[in-house]
N, C-alpha and C positions, 0 to 999 in steps of 0.2 A: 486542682489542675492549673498550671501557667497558661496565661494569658500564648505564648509561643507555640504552648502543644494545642490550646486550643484551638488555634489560627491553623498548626498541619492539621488537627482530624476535622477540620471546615474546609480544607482544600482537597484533602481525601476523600469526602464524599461527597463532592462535585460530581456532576455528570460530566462525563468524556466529552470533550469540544467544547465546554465552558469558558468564556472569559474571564480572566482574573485579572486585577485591580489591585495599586496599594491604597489608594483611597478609598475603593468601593468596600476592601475588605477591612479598616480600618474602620469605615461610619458602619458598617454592619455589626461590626465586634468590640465598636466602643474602643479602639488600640490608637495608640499614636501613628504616625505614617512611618516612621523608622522602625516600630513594629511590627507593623505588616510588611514590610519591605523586607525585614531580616528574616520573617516568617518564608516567604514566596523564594526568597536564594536557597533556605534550606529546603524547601521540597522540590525547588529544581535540580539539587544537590542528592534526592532523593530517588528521581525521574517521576513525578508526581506531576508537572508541570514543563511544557515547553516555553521560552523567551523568544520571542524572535522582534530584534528593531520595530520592525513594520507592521507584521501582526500583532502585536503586543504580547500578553503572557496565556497560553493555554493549558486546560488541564488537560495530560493524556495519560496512557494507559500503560503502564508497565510492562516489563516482559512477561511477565507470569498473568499478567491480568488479560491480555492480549491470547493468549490459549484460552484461560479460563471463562470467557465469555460466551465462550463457542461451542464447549466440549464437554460433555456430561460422561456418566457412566452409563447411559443409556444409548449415548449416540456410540459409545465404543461397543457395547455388545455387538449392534447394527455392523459396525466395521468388521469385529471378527465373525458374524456370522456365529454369537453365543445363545446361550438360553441361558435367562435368568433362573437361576436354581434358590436363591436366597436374596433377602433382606431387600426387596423392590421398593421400600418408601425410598430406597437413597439414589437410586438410580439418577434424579435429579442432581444430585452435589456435584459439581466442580471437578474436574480431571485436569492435574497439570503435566502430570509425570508417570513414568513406569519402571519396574525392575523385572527380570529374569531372577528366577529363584534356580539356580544351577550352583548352587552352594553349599556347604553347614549351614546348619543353624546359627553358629557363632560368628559366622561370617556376612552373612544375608542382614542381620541383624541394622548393620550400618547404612545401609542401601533404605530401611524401611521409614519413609516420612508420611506421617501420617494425614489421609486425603486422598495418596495415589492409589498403584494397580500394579499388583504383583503378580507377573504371567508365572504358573509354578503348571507340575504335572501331579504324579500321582504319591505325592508326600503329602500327608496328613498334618504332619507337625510343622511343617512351609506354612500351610494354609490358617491353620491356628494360629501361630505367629503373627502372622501377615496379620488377620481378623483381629487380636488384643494391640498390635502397634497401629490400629484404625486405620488398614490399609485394604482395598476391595481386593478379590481377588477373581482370576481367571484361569479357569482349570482348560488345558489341552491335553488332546487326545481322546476328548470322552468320554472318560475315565469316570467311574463310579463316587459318592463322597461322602464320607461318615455323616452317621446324621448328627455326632456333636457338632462339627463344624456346619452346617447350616440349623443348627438350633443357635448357634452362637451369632450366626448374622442376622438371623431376622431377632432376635432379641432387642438387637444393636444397628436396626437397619444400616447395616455396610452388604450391600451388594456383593454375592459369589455368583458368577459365571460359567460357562462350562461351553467349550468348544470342542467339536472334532478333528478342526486342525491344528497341525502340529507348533511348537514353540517359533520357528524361526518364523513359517508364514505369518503366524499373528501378530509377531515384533515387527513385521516388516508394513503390515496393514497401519497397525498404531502408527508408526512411527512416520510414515509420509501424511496420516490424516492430521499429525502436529505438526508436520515441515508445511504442510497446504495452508494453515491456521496463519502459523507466523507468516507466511510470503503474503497470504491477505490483510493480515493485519501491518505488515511494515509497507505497503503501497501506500502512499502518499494522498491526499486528500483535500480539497478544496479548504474545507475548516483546517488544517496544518500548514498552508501560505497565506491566506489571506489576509488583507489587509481592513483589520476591522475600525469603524468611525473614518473612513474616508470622506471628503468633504462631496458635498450636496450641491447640488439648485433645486430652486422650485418653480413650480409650473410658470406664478409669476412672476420670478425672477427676469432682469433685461439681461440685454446682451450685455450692459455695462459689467451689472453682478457677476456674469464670465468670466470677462477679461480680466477684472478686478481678483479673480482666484485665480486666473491664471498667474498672475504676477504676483500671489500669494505663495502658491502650491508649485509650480513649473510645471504642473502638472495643464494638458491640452482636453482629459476626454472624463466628462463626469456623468453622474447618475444623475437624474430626476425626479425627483417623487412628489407626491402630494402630500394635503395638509393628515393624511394617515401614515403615512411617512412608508406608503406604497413606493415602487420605482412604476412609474409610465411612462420614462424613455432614458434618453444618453444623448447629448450633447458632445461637438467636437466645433474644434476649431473653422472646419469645411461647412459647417451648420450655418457658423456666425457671420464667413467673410461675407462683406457688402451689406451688412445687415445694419439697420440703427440702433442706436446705444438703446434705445427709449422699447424698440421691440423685445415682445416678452417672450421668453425661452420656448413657451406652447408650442411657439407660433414656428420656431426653427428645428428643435429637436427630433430625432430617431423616434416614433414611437413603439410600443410592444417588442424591447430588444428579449435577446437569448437572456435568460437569466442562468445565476449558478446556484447549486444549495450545498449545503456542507457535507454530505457524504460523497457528494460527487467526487472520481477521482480527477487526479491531477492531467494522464495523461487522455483522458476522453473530453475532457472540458478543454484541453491544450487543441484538441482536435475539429472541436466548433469552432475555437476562434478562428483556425487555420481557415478553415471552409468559409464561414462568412466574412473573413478577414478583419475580425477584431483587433485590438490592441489593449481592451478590456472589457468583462461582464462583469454586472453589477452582482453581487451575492445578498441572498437574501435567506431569513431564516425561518423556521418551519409555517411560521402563521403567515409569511411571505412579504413580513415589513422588511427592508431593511438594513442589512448588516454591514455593509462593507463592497469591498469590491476584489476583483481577482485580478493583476495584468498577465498581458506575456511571458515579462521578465521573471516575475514572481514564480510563473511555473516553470521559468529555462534554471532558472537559478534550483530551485527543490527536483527537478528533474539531474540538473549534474552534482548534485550533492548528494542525492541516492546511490547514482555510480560509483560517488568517488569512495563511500562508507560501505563498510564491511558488510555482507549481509548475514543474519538471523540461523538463513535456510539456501537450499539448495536448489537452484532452477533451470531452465532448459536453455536459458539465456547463458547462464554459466556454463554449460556443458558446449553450448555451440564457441563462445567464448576461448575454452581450452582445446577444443577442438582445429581451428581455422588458425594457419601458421602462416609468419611472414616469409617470401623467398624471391629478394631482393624487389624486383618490381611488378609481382603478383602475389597471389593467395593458394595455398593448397590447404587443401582438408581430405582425410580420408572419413568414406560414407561407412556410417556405423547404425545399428539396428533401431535405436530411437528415433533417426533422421527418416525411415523408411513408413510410406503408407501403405495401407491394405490389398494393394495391386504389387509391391514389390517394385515402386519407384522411390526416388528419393520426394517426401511431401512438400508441394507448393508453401506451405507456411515455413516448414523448416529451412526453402531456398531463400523464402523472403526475411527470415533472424537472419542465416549468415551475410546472406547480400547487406542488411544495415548493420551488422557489425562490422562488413568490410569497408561499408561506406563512412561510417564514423571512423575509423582507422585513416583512410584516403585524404577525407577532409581535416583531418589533427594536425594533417602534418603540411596544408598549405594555411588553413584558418583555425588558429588556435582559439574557436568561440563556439557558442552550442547551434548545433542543427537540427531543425525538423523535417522529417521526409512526407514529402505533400504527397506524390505517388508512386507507385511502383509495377512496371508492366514487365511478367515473367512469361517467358518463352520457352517449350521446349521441344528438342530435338531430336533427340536419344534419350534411353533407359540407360540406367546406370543399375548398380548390384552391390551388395553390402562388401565392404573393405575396399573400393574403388576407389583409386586416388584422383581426384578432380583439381582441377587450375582454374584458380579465379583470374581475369585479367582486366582491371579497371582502367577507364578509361575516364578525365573529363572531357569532355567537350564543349560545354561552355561552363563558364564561370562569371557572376559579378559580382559586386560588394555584399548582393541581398542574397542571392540563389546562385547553386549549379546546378548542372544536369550531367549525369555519369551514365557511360554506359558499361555495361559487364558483358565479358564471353567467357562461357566454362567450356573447358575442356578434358578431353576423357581422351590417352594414349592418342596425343593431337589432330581429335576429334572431337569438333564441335559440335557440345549435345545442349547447350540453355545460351539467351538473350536473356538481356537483363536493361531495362531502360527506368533510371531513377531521378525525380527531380526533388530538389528539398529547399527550404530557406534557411540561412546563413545571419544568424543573431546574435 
């Protein structure tokens, strides 16, 4: 094996949210550094690994591995509401993909890779197929099932199924519990911005050693830690003023700040800082030394590059997205049955998507920069009814360089049925 294959299958079976190195991986594997440097371009060239400036190189998870993580043949029985009829050791293996066996056999044949799950009905010769191309299967309708095909799975531990409902329900079960997978798995993550080996003080550090990184780094707001390279506080600029050079950092620093860990997402960690009014938490990693840190920036920047890229999957944010139309200096939408809660009004959460989607619209087009909405106070007035055409009508009211404040009135055949009162910050 080459020194280069051996360097991808040492980056392939990294654990997810690993840090990669050309040095690190260079003195572990004995390579030169332009070795492991042309190693790491090809597995980002792979999607084996993210790059990012600031965070350095991470390993992540592939499209297929990002399903595969989650999804067994046992959790999909569970979804369709199957019984296992055959070959239960394998119930465990990996689920990435499905077919419909609504075909020939000569047909069906190309659909089959082997590992997935072919939903078939009451063909025999579907399901034996499917079984010799090592593919699970799931029988709908209920249907009865020779016993050579389930002599053939448990032989061969591949899992045969057997549901009472019919083909399209089951497609349709499958197939949002893999749209739910990917919209988790492509949410964004503390360990996917961070910024790892961010600089330090220490306890006894002075104010000098501060200012001295400040005029290092341009950076104003650091982590703390001790001689275990724990974090026990944060340091800012507002700490130090008036302070003497010679005073040691203990003495001025934040202690017990909000810490971040790597699984944490992006937008709930965005959401402390907003609350305690950070500008950064220090990240630490499992054993709680550590690792780096998280800013604002970091997460406004990985928040509007998830917008701006394609998504995976299909979600409710899309749906309200295509839904809410521009007309000239207001918003309409017509109400449709997914916006509706169990009383037969339109639901508070689904006024509060479209109100920030109207509200990001609003603000595009006086401040071309990213917003976070601190809060949101909904009001309502009247019921409304499915295919109802509603008027958004936005309003700023105040506006500064950091923040505005908007207010919304909807209307229903120009009547006033919701208030809408939104403040956010302007980054």
């Amino acid at each position: 094996m080459s020194k280069h294959q051996e360097l991808l299958d040492y980056i392939d079976d990294l654990e997810i949210g690993k840090k990669v190195s050309v040095r690190g991986l260079a003195t572990r594997l004995n390579v030169s550094d332009g070795t492991a440097y042309r190693a790491i371009k090809e597995a980002q060239a792979r999607g084996l690994v993210s790059i990012n400036d600031r965070s350095g190189t991470t390993r992540i998870a592939t499209q297929e591995q990002r399903v595969i993580e989650t999804l067994t043949f046992g959790e999909i029985a569970k979804i369709a509401s199957a019984e296992v009829m055959a070959g239960e050791s394998g119930l465990t293996q990996a689920f990435s993909k499905f077919a419909i066996a609504a075909m020939t056999k000569e047909n069906i044949l190309k659909y089959l890779t082997h590992g997935s799950l072919v939903v078939v009905g009451d063909r025999t010769d579907i399901q034996l197929l499917a079984l010799h191309e090592g593919n699970a299967v799931l029988i709908t309708g209920g249907v009865d099932i020779e016993p050579q095909v389930l002599d053939y799975a448990n032989a061969h531990a591949i899992p045969v199924l057997r549901t009472d409902f019919d083909t399209f329900t089951v497609a349709s079960r499958i197939n949002r519990a893999l749209s739910n997978e990917l919209i988790k798995k492509e949410i964004a993550t503390v360990a996917d911005v961070y910024q790892s080996q961010a600089p330090t003080l220490y306890e006894i550090s002075t104010v000098k050693d501060y200012l001295d990184l400040v005029k290092k780094t341009n950076g104003s707001r650091f982590a703390v830690v001790n001689q275990h390279k724990l974090v026990v506080g944060v340091v800012s600029m507002r700490d130090v003023t008036g302070k003497k050079n010679s005073t040691t950092i203990d003495k001025v620093m934040t202690r017990n700040p909000k810490l971040a860990k790597f699984d944490m997402t992006v937008a709930s960690t965005s959401q402390k800082m907003i609350f305690d009014g950070y500008d950064m938490m220090p990240v630490v990693n499992s054993d709680s030394t550590y690792a780096g840190i998280i800013s604002k920036s970091d997460m406004l920047r990985s928040m509007q590059e998830s917008s701006e890229q394609s998504q995976f999957s299909h979600t409710m944010t899309d749906d309200v997205a295509r839904a809410v139309k521009e007309v000239q200096s207001y918003y309409t939408f017509t109400v449709e049955p997914f916006m509706m809660n169990n009383v037969g009004n339109i639901a508070n959460g689904m006024m509060a998507e479209i109100t920030s989607n109207i509200t990001d619209r609003v603000m595009t087009k006086t401040k071309n920069k990213n917003i976070i909405i601190e809060s949101m106070s909904i009001y309502f007035m009247g019921a409304v009814a499915i295919d109802d055409e509603l008027e958004v009508y936005p309003k700023i009211i105040s506006e500064s360089r950091l923040g505005a404040t908007i207010d919304f009135e909807v209307y229903l055949d120009y009547q006033i049925i919701s208030k809408i009162l939104v403040t956010l910050q302007i980054n």
